[in-house]
N, C-alpha and C positions, 0 to 999 in steps of 0.2 A: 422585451419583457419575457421572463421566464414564462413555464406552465406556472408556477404557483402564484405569481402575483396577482393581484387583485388591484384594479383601477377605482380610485375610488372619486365620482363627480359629483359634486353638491346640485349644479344643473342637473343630474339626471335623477338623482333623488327627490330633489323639487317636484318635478315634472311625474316621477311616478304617485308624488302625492297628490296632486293635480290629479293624477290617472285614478284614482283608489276616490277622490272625493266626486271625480265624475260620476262612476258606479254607482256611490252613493245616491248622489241626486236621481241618476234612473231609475234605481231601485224600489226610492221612496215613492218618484210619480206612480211608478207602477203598482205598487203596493198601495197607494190610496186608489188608483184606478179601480184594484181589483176588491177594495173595504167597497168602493161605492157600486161596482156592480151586483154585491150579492146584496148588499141593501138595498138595491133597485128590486131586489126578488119579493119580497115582503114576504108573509107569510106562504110561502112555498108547498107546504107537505102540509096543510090542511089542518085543521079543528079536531080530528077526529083522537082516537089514544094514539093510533100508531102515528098519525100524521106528527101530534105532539111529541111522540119520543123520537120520534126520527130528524123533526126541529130543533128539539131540544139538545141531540147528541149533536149535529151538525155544528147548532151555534157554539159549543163547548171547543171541540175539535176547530172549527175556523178562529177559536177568540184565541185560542193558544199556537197555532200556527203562527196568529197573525202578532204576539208578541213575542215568539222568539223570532220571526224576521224583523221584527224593529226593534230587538235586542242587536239581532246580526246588524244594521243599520249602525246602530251606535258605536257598537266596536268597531265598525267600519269606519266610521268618520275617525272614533279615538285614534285609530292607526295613523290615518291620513296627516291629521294633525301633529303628530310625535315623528311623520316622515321630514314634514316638513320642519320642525323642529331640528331635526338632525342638519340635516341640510345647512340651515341656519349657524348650528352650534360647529358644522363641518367648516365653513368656510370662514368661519371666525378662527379658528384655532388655525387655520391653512394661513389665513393671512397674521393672524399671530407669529407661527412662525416663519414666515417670510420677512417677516420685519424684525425679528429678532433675530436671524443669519445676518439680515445686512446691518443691522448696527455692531454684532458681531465681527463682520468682514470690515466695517469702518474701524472699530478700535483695533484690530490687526493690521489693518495698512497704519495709522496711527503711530505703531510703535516699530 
């Protein structure tokens, strides 16, 4: 195989979407782990004004953290799925034409 070739395996594509949806699921556990820990805090920073602005920024800043990680989560899975998808459409087209060389190589011995 030259430098420039590029191997291309449906198996290994599978298996990196397997790998990318693994991710996924840790992520998630962790990411509800960490919504239920600071929910465990309850009112944290107190009654008082500052207490409340300091609550107040906090929960702003955690509620937007906490939806672009499970924005990140969903393109995560999106990928995983379209990997696997490839894969799929890979080894169809592979065996596509493997079946169309040999009925190819049949109608040549044929004639």
């Amino acid at each position: 195989m030259a430098a420039d070739d590029v191997e291309v395996n449906a198996g290994h594509i599978r298996s990196s979407a397997g790998d990318v949806d693994g991710v996924v699921q840790k992520l998630g556990r962790e990411l509800k782990a960490a919504k239920a820990e600071l929910e465990s805090f309850g009112d944290a920073f107190g009654g008082d004004d500052l207490g409340l602005l300091m609550g107040g920024t906090h929960e702003v800043v955690s509620q937007y953290a906490f939806d672009q990680l499970s924005s990140l989560l969903e393109g995560l899975a999106s990928h995983s799925k379209a990997l696997d998808h490839v894969a799929s459409t890979y080894r169809g087209n592979e065996d596509a034409g493997a079946q169309l060389l040999g009925d190819l190589g049949n109608d040549v011995e044929a004639v």
